[in-house]
N, C-alpha and C positions, 0 to 999 in steps of 0.2 A: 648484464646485457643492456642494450642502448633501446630503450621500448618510446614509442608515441602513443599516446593518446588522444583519438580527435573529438572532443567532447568532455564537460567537465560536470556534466548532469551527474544524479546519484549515481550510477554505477560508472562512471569515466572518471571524477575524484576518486570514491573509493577506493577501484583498482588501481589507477596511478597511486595513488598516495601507498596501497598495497605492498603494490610491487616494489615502490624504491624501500619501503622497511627491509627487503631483503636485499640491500644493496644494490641494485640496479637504477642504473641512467633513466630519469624518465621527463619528458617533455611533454605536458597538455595543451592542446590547443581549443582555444575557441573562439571565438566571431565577437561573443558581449567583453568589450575593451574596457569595462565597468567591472564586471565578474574578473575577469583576470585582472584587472590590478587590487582587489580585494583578496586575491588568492597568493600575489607576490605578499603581500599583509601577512600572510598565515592567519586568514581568514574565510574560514568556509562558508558558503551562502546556504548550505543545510545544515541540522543539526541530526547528527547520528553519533551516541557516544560511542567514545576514543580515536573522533575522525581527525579535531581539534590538534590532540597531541601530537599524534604521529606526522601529523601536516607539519605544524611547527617545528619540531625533530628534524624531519628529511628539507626542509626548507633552510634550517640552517646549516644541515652536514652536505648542503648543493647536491642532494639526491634528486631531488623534482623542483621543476619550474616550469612556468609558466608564461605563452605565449597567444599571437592572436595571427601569427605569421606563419601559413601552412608550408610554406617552402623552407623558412630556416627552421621548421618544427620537427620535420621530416629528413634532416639532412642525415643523421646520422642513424636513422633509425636500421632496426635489426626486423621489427616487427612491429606494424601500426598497429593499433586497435582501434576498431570506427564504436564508435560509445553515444548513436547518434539517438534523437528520438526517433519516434515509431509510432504516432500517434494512430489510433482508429480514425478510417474517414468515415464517411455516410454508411457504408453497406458493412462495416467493422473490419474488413480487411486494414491490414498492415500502410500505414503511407510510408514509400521507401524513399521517398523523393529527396530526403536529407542523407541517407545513404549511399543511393546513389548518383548524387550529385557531388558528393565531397569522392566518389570511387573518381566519377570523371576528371577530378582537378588532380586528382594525382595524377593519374594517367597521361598528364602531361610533364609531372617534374622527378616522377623517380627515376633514378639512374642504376641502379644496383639491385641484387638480389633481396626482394622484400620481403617477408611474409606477411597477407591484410587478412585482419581477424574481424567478422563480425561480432561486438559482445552484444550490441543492440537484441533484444527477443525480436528476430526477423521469420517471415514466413517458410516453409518448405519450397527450396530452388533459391532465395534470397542468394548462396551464393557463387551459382551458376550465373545469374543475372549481375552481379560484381565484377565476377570475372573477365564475361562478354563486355565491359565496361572500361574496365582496366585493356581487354586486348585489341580497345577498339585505335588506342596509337604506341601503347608496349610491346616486346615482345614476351611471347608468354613467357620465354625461359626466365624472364624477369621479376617474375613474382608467381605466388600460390594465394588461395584463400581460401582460409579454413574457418570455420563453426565454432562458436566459444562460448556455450550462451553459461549468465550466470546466473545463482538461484542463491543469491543473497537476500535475510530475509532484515528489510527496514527494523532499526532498535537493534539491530547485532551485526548487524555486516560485515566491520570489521575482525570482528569473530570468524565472523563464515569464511569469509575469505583466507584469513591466516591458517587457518583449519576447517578446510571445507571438506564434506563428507565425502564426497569425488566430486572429481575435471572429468567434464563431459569436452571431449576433441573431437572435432567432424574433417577429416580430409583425408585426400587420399594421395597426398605427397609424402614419399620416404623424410625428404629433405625439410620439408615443413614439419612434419610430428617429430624428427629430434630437436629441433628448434623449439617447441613447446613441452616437450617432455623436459628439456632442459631448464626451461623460464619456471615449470610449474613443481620440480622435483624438489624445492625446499617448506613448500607447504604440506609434501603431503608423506614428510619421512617417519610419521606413524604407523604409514601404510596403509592408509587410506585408498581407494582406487586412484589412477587415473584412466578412463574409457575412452580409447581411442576406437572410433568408427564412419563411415561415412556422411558426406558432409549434410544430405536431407535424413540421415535420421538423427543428428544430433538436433539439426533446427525442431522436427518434430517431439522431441525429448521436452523442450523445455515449454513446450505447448502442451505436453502429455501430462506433465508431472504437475503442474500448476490449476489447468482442468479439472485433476485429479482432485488436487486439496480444495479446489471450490465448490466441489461434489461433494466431498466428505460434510465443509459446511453447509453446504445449503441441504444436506440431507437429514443434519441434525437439527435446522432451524425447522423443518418442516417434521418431523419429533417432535419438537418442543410445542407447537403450534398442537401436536394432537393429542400430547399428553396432559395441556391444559384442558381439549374437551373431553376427554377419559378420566379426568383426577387423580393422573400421575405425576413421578415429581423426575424430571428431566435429568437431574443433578444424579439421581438412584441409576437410571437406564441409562446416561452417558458412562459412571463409574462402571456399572455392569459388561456393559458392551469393551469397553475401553479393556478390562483385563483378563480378555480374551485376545491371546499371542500372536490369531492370522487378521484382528483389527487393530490392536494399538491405541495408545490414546490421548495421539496427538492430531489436534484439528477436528476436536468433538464436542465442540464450546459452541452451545450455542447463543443468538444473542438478532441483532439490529442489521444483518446483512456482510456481506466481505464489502472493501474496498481498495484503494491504493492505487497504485501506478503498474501493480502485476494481474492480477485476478481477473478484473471486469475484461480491460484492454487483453489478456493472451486468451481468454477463455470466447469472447467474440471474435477476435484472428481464427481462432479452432474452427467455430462453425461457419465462418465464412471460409476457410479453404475446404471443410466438406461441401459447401455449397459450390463450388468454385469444379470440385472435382465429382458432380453429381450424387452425391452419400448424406442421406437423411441420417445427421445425426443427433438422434432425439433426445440422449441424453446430456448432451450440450446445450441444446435448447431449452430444454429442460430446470436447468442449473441456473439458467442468465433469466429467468421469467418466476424461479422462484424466490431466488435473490433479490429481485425488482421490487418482488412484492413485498416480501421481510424487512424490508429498508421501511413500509410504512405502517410495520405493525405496533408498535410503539405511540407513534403517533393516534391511532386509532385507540387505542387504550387510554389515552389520556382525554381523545374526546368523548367517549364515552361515560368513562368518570364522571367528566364535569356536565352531562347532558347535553353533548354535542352543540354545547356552544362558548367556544372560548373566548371571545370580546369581551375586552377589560381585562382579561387574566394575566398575572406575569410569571412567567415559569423560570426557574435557576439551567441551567446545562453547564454538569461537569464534563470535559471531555468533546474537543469537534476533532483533532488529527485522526485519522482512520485506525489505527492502531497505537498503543503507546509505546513512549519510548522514538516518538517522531514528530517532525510538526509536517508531516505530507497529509495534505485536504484532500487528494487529488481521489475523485469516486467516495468520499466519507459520506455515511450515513448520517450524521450527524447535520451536514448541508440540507440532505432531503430534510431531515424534521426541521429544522428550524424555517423552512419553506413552509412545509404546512402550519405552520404554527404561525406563521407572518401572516398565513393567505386566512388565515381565522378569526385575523385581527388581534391575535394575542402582540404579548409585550416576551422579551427572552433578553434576559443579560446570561453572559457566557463566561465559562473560565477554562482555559486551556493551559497549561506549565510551556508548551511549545507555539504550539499551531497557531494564536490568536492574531501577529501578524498578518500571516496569509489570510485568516476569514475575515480581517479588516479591509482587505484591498475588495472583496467580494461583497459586504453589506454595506460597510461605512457606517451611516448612523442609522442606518433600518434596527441593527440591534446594539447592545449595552453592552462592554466586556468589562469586568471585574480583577477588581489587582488580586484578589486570592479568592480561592474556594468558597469562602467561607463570607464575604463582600458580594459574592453573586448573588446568597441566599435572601439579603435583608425585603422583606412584603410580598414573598413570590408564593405564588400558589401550592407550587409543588417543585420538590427538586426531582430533574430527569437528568441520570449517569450515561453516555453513549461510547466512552472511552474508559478504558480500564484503567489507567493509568495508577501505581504502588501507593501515590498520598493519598488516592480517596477509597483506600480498602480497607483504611480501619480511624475513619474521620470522631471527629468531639459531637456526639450524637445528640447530645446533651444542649450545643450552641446550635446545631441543624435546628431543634424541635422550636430554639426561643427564636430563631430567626426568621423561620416560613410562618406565612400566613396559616397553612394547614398542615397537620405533619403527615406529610404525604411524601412519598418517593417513588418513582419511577426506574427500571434498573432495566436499561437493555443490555447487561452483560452479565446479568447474577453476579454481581460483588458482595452482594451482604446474604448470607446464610437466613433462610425462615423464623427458625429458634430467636434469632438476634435481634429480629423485626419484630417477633410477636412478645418476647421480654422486654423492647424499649416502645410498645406501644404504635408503631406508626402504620400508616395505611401503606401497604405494599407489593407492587405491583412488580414482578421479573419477567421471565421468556421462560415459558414450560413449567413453568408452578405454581400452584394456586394463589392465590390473592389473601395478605395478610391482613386482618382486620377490618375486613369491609365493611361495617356497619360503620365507619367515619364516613364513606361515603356519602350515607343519609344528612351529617352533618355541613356538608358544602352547601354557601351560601348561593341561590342559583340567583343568576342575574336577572332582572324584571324584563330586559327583550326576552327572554329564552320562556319567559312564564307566557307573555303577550303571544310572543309565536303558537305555545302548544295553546292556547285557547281561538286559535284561527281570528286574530284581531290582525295579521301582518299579514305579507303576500309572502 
């Protein structure tokens, strides 16, 4: 099939590059003439493994290519896909203005029967409001538009998508759902679903389901938070719960907050179209205020330790991409602490395997970054872990302990096991389980402002 792409953002590459793996024509378009001639390169501007390969592959069997030309991008297409952003404005609602601004330029150059897919996570109506867009100089018989959201999760996507668990389709054209039962029939010959239904409740689907898993976590961060004041060990009540059939046990990790590009941004869209549609719903509110707060509990742990004053201290950070397996910043936890950690006067060199580009355009020389793991730790207080990522799960414990000033570690994601902390000796601090070793505490050097303060000699 002959597919366009208007957008080469994470999910407008991956699907293009996707789709032509299954043999189809695909053309992306986009605006940055910088970005597309990196992408003529076979050269992705994100990192998601096996996006590389497969780019390079279809770039040279002339399966996809890339342009900046919306009219010859579109010439032949069968079926656009708008892949646009979607940013939260002020009040969290959806901004569609990139949406539907690219509906309106078509609406002057299609000629032929189209089908225009939102893949963007657009709000409920998003697109009824395309349509009236497209039919303000088309005629309708000229095109359909259908609901396509997708639930690719960063660090696999190309996965998801080759084999995605179901295609959520939202329309209610005969002629547009064989057009995509067709495009989507080679991914999913496991028999997998595909859900065809109408077009607001597919939009509300991928609001539904994403809400959901930010529920899941923020219910087990606030667990974690009560089993440290109960003297329970998080890791016991997650497995328990987890192997129970109508929970599951996935999304019950708890740790430093969600972030990314889907969780914050779809789950603030949710309660702003309940707000939008008069419906208090508190459990969305809920979710996005205790997430808030989880993002600084870490932080607060570390002030505490050191008697809430961190001037002059230097802390290691393994880990700033939101998840691993990515270098997307975008809502990371990791951002927020190294903010309080700045605003403390402390000192932070960082080590990221992806992400440390993008947090360089962000701090510059406010913070330190380290060519390896193990370079971040040399005079620093303490190491603090905020990303999980496979190299630092089973690190040389042994260069940790000679390299930090104190052997101390900090773990917003429970990477290392209790047993393993209290057999190599360190001061250790997780999310929902009790504190390894704490009498090292007593042995932290406190700095003489912090002495002067507690004897009321400062203001």
């Amino acid at each position: 099939m002959q597919i366009t792409i208007i957008g080469t953002g994470y999910v407008g590459l991956v699907s293009g590059t996707c789709f032509a793996e299954t043999g189809n024509n695909v053309v992306c378009i986009d605006i940055n003439e910088e970005k597309v001639e990196q992408l003529k390169n076979g050269k992705s501007p994100i990192y998601e493994p096996g996006l590389d390969t497969l780019l390079e592959r279809n770039i040279k069997e002339k399966r996809i290519e890339f342009t900046t030309s919306l009219k010859e991008g579109i010439k032949n297409a069968q079926i656009i896909f708008l892949a646009l952003p979607t940013p939260p404005g002020e009040d969290g609602a959806a901004d569609l203005r990139y949406v539907l601004g690219v509906a309106a330029d078509l609406s002057h150059i299609i000629d032929k029967y189209t089908v225009i897919v939102n893949k963007s996570t657009v709000p409920v109506g998003t697109a009824e409001k395309v349509a009236a867009v497209l039919a303000q100089n088309l005629d309708r018989s000229l095109f359909d538009v259908v609901s396509n959201p997708e639930f690719l999760r960063e660090g696999v996507a190309v996965e998801d998508f080759l084999k995605p668990d179901r295609v959520v389709i939202g329309t209610s054209s005969e002629r547009a759902q064989k057009l995509m039962e067709e495009l989507y029939q080679p991914y999913v010959r496991q028999g997998n679903p595909i859900y065809f239904m109408d077009e607001r409740s597919s939009e509300m689907t991928k609001y539904a389901a994403n809400s959901y898993l930010a529920m899941r976590i923020s219910f087990m961060n606030e667990m974690a938070n009560l089993c440290e004041k109960a003297g329970a060990n998080v890791d016991m009540v997650r497995m328990g719960m987890g192997s129970d059939n109508r929970i599951g046990k996935r999304f019950l990790f708890p740790g430093v907050g969600y972030g990314g590009s889907c969780f914050p941004k779809d789950v603030q869209a949710l309660a702003q179209t309940a707000r939008e549609l008069d419906y208090d719903f508190q459990l969305v509110n809920t979710v996005m205020n205790v997430n808030d707060r989880q993002k600084t509990r870490l932080g607060k742990k570390i002030k505490e330790c050191f008697g809430n004053d961190l001037s002059g201290r230097k802390f290691a950070i393994w880990g700033l991409a939101f998840k691993p397996e990515t270098d997307d910043i975008r809502e990371a936890p990791a951002l927020e602490l190294i903010n309080e950690l700045l605003d403390a006067d402390a000192a932070v060199t960082a080590f990221d395997p992806e992400a440390m580009p993008n947090v360089k355009r962000i701090y510059n020389d406010a913070i330190a970054f380290a060519e390896s793991q193990y370079d971040a730790l040399n005079d620093a207080d303490a190491l603090i872990i905020v990303t999980e990522w496979s190299e630092f799960r089973n690190p040389n414990f042994e260069k940790i302990g000679e390299l930090l000033k104190h052997p101390m570690i900090f773990d917003g994601r429970n990477v290392f096991s209790l047993e393993k902390m209290e057999e190599l000796g360190f001061y250790y601090e997780s999310i929902g389980r009790k504190p390894v070793h704490e009498q090292l505490r007593n042995k932290i050097e406190v700095p003489m402002g912090a002495i002067v303060r507690e004897r009321g000699n400062l203001d």
